[in-house]
C-alpha positions in Angstrom: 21.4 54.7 84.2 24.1 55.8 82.2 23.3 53.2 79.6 19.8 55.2 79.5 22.0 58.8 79.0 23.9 57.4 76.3 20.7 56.2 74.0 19.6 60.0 75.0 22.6 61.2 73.4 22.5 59.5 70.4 19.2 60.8 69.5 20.1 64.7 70.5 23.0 64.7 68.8 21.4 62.8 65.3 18.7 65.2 65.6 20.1 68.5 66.0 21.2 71.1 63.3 24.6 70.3 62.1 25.1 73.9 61.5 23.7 74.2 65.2 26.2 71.5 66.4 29.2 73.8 64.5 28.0 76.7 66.0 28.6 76.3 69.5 31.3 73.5 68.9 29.8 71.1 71.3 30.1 67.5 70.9 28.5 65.1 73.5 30.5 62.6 75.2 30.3 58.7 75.6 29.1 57.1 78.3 32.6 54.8 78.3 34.7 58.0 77.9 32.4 59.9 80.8 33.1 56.9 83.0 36.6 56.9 82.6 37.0 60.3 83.4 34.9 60.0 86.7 36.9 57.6 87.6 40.5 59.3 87.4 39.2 61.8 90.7 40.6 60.9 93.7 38.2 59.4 95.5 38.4 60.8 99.2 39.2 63.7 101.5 36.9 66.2 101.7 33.3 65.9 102.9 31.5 68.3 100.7 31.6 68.6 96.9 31.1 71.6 94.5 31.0 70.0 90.9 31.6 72.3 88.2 30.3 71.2 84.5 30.7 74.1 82.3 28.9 73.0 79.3 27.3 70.6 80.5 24.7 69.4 77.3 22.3 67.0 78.6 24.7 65.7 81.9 26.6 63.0 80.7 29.8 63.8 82.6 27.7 64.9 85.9 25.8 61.9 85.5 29.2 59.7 85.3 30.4 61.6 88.4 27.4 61.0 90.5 27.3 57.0 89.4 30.7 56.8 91.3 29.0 58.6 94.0 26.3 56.8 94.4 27.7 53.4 94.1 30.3 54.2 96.8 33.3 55.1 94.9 33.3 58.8 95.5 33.0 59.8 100.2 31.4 62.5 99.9 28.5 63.3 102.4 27.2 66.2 100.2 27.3 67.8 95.9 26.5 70.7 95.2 26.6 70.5 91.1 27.4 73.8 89.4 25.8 72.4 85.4 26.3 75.1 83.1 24.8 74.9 79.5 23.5 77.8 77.3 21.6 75.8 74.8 18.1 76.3 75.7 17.2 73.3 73.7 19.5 70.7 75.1 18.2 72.2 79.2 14.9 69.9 79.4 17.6 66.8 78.7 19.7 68.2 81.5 16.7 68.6 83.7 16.1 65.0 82.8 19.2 63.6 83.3 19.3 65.3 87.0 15.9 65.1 88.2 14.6 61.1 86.8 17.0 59.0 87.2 17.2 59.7 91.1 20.1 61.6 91.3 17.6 64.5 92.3 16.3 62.6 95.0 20.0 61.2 96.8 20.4 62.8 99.8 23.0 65.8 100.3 22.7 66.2 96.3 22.1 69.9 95.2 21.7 70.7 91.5 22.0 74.1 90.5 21.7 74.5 86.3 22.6 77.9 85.3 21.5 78.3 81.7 24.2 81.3 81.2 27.3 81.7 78.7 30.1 80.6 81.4 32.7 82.4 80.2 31.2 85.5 81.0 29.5 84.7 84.4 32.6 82.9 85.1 35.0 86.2 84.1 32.7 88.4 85.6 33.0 86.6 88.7 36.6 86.0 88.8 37.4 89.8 87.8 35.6 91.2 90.2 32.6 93.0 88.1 30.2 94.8 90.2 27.1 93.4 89.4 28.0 89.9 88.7 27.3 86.9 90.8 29.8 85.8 92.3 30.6 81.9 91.4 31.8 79.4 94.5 35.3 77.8 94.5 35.1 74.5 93.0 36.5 71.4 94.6 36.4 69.3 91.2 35.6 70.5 87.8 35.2 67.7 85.0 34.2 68.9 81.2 33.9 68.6 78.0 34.4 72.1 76.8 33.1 73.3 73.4 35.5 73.8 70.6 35.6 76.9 68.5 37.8 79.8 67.6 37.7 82.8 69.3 38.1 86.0 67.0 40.2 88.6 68.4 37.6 91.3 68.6 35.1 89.4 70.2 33.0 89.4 73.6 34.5 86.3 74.5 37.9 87.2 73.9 37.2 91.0 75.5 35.8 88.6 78.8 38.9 86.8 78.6 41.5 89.4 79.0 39.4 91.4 82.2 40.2 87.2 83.9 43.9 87.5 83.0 43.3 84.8 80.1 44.7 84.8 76.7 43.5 82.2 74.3 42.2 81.6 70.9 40.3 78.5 71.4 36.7 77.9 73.4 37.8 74.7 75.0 40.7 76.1 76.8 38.9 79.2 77.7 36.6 76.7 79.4 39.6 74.6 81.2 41.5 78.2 82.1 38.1 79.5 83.6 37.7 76.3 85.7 41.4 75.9 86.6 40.7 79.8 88.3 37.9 78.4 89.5 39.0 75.5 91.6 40.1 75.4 95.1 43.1 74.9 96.2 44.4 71.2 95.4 41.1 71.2 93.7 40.8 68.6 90.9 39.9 68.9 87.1 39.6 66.7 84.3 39.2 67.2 80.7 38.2 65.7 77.7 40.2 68.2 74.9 41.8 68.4 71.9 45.4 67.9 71.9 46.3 71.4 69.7 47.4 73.1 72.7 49.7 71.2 73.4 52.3 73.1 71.1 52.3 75.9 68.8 52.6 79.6 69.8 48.7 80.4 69.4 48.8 78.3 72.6 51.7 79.5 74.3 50.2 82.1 76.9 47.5 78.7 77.8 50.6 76.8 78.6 52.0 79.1 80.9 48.2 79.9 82.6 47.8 76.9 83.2 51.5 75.5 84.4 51.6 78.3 85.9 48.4 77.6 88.7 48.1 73.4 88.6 49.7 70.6 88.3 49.1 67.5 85.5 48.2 64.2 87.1 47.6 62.4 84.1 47.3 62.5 80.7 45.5 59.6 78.4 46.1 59.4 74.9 44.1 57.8 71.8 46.1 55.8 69.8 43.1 56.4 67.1 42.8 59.7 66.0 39.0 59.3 65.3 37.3 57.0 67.7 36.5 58.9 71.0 34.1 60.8 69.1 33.1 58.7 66.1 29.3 58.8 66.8 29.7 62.8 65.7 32.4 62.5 63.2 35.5 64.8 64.9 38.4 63.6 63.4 39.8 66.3 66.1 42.9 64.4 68.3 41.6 64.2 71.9 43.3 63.6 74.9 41.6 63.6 78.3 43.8 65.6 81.0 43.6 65.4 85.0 44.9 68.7 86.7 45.2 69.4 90.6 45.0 73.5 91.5 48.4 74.6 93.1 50.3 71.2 94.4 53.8 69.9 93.9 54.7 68.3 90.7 55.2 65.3 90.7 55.9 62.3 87.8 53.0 62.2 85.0 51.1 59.3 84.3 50.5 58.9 80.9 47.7 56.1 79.9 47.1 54.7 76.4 44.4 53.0 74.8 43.2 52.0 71.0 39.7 53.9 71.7 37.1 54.3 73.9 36.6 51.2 75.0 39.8 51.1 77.1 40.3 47.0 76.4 43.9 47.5 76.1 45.0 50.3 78.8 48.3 50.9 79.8 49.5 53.3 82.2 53.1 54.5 82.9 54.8 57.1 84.9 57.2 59.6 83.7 59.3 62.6 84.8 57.8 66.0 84.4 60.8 66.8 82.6 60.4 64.4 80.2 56.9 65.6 79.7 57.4 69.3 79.5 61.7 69.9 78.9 63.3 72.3 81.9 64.6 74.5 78.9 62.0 74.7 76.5 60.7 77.9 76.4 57.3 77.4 74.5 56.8 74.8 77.0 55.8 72.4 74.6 53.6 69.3 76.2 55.3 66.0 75.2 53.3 62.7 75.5 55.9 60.0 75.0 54.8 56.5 73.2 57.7 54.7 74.7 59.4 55.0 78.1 62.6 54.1 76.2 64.5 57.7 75.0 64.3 57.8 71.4 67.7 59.0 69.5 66.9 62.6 70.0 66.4 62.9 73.8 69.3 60.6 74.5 71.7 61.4 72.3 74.2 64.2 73.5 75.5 65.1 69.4 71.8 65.9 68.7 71.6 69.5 70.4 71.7 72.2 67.8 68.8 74.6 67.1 68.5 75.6 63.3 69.8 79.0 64.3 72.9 77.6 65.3 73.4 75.3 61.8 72.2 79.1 60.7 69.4 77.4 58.6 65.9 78.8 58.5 62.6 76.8 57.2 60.0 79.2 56.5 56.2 78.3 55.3 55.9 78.3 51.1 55.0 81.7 50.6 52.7 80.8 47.3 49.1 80.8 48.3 47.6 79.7 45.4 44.1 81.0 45.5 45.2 84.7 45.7 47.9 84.3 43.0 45.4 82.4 41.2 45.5 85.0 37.9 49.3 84.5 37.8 49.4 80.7 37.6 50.1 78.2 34.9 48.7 74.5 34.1 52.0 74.2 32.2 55.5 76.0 31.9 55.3 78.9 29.6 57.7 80.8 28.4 57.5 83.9 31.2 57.3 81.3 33.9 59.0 79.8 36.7 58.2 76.1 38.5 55.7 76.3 41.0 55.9 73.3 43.6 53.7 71.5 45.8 53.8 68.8 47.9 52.1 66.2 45.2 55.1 66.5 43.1 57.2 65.0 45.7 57.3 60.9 46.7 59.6 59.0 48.1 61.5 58.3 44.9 62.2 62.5 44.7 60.4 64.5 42.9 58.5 64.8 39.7 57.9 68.0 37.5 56.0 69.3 35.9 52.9 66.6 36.9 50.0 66.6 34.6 48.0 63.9 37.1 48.7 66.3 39.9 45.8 68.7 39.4 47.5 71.7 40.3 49.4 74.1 38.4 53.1 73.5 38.0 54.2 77.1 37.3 54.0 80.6 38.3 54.2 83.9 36.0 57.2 85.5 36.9 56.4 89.7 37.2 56.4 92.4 40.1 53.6 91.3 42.0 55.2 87.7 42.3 58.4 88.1 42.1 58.4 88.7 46.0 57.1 85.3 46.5 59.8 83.4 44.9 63.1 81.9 45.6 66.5 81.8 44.0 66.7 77.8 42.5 69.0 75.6 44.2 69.1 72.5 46.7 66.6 72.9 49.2 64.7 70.5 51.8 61.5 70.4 51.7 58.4 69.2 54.5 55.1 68.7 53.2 52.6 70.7 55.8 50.1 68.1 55.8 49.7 64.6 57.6 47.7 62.7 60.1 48.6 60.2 63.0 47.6 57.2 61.0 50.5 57.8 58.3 53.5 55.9 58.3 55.6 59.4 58.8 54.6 62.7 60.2 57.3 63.9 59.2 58.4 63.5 55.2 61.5 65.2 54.0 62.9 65.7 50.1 65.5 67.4 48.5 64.6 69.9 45.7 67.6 69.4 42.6 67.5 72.0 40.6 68.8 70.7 38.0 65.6 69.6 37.2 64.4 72.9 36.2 66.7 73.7 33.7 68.1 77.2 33.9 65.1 78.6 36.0 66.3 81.2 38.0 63.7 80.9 40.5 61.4 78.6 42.0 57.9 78.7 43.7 57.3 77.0 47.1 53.2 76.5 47.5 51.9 76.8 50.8 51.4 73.2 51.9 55.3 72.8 52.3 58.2 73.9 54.4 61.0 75.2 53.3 64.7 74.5 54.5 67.5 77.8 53.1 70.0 80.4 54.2 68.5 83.3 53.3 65.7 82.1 50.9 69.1 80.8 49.0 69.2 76.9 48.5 72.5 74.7 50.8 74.6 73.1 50.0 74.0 70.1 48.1 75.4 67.5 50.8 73.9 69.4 54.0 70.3 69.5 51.8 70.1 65.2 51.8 71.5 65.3 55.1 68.8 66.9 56.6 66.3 65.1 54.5 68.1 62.1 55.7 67.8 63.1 59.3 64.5 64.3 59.0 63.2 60.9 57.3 64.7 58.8 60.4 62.4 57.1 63.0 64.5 58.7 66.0 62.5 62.3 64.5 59.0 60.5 63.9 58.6 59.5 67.3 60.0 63.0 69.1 57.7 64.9 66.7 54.6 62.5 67.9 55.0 63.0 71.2 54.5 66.9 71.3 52.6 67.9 68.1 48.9 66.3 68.3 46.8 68.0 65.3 47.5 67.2 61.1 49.9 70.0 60.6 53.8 70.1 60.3 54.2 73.7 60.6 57.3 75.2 60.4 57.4 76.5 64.3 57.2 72.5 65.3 60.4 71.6 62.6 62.2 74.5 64.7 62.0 72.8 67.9 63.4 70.0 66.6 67.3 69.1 67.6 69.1 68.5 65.1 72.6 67.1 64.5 75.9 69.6 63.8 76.5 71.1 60.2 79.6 68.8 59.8 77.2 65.5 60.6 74.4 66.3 58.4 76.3 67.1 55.4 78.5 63.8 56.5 75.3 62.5 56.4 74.6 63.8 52.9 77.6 62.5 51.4 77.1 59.1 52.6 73.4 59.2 50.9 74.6 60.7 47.8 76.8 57.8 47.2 73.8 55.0 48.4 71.5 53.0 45.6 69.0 52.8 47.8 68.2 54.0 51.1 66.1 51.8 53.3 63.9 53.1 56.5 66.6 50.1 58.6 69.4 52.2 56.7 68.7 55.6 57.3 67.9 54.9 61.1 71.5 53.0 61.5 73.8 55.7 59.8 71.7 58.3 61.7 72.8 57.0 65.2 76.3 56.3 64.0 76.9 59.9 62.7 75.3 61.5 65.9 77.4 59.3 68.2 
């Protein structure tokens, strides 16, 4: 049957509207992935049902759910399946799914599709509005939510606030709405992206939705691209299994290549490994290795930035709205402008005719506010996916490659490390880059940040070693010929010891 469900969407999803598909942000989910899902529910103790699917496109998740029903998996004596979905074209497909394949005709099963927008019948519902229908509480909720932004000034957004729910994102709209939804010790799982996971955009989510349930498991891709490869979303997914109210208790985190789940692997862990008791963003961590990386475990790796009294700011230069004020080439009434192509892992390289971009700025009132005084700085490159070597890749900016340049232009697609927009000192500069090039921060950055930006909120959450260490650090580099990956990672744990 859900063989059958699968062809179906296939040929929905090849033959609808790409700008359609973009439009409401829904993407239709494998029958492997669907199954999976199904099957992380607890199987027993209750007697009736009440399925929510918010979004439900033409019932691939319901249909997964009621498989494990049917075949004996699930004991429950009655459904009742809440299927929400406000594409009139995909509702025939739904009807299909529900009604053919028997599902319609098993005793104690009651569909109900409600071809409404569920975030407002569902906010209406939970806030109380007078002349909205009031929605059940759900034993078990299991989606694949839409994903989209939310403007500020929106309906959606306006729904959101009257439900105590702050977001920016459809998808967890949809899992905050179902998480009010549920029952007490009801259960929810979640096929989502894994943005929310840190990132202040997402804090107030966090906090909703620690705040009301408790995570059971979390499973993790280890290909960015494959859950969703029939539709292209190179989005990184995870799929997330809550319990409403509960005690929390260690997370399991599973692991597989893709969607077929040929090499699962499932471990426990502490919730304070997952989320950290004194983290207050409340970051969600998803850890590759039970084995503490150099980071957790080692006590000498503690300070904030604020405390090494550091700051790393966003390059203020966005090109395209300078775009009158830049230069192919240095001029005379120019400064260097720098992005993150003229930087390898041999240093750095200007100015860069291959690079395509401009190498310098015009230096007058209406930029002047946008640049910074030359000296040593550490620079992060904004952009990188999971399938890179590093997430994380740190230079040092010498100015004595500029000549006598007063000032220098940081591009928007890097990070900047300074004291007051002012450069460091030249030893602490390669210390950080040092540190920040070692494996140790690779693998703590992977576990919390889950989307192709290194944004300068994430490299603040980072612990780093004391001033004295780094720029202990940065004298030892300064006097190396070469500095190996084996290297870096071996003076790194000898300096933080």
């Amino acid at each position: 049957m859900l063989s059958e469900v699968d062809q179906k969407r296939l040929t929905v999803s090849r033959a609808m509207d790409p700008k359609r598909k973009s439009q409401l942000g829904q993407f239709f989910t494998p029958t492997s992935i669907a199954r999976f899902m199904a099957e992380m529910f607890d199987g027993g103790g209750k007697e009736e049902c009440r399925l929510l699917d918010p979004g439900a496109g033409i019932g691939s998740l319901s249909a997964a759910f009621l498989d494990r029903w049917v075949s004996g998996g699930l004991n429950f004596r009655r459904i009742e399946l809440h299927a929400f979905e406000i594409d009139k074209a995909l509702l025939p497909y739904l009807n299909e799914t529900l009604e053919r394949y028997a599902y319609a005709h098993c005793r104690g099963f009651v569909p109900v599709i409600r071809d409404v927008d569920f975030i407002h019948a569902a906010a209406d519902s939970l806030s109380g509005s007078l002349f909205a229908e009031a929605l059940p509480g759900y034993t078990h909720a299991i989606l694949n939510p839409p994903y989209k932004k939310i403007r500020s000034n929106s309906a959606h957004r306006a729904a959101l606030r009257r439900s105590g729910i702050e977001t920016v994102n459809l998808y967890s709209a949809f899992v905050a709405l179902s998480l009010s939804l549920l029952d007490d010790q009801g259960q929810l799982v979640a096929i989502i992206p894994r943005s929310f996971c840190n990132g202040p955009y997402y804090r107030p989510f966090r906090n909703f939705m620690l705040e009301r349930a408790v995570i059971k498991q979390i499973h993790l891709f280890k290909s960015r691209n494959k859950a969703f490869k029939d539709d292209d979303v190179l989005q990184e997914n995870i799929i997330i299994r809550m319990e409403r109210g509960g005690h929390q208790r260690p997370i399991v985190i599973s692991t597989s290549t893709d969607d077929s789940f040929g090499d699962l692997t499932l471990q426990e862990y502490p919730f304070d490994r997952i989320v950290f008791p004194d983290d207050p963003e409340r970051f969600i961590r998803v850890p590759a290795s039970f084995e503490m990386n150099a980071i957790e475990s080692c006590p000498a790796i503690c300070y904030s930035l604020s405390d090494l009294n550091i700051k790393v700011s966003t390059g203020p230069v966005v090109d395209f709205r300078l775009k009158e004020h830049l230069c192919e080439m240095p001029e005379a009434d120019t400064v260097p402008l720098l992005y993150s192509g003229h930087f390898n892992s041999k240093g750095s390289e200007w100015p860069k005719r291959a690079i395509k971009k401009p190498n310098a700025i015009r230096r007058n009132s209406e930029t002047e506010k946008w640049l910074y005084p030359n000296g040593f700085h550490c620079v992060v490159r904004r952009f990188s996916s999971k399938e890179e070597k590093r997430r994380v890749v740190a230079n040092v900016v010498d100015p004595a490659k500029f000549g006598d340049s007063p000032l220098l232009g940081f591009e928007n697609h890097l990070n900047v490390f300074h004291e007051n927009k002012r450069g460091l000192p030249k030893p602490l500069a390669f210390g950080m880059a040092v540190f920040l090039n070692t494996t140790a921060v690779d693998e703590n950055f992977r576990t919390f940040n889950g989307h192709t930006q290194v944004n300068a909120t994430d490299l603040n959450r980072i612990k780093y070693p004391s001033r004295d260490a780094l720029i202990t650090l940065g004298e030892w580099a300064l006097g190396q010929s070469e500095l190996t990956q084996e290297v870096i990672d071996e003076r790194v744990e000898a300096v933080a010891a």
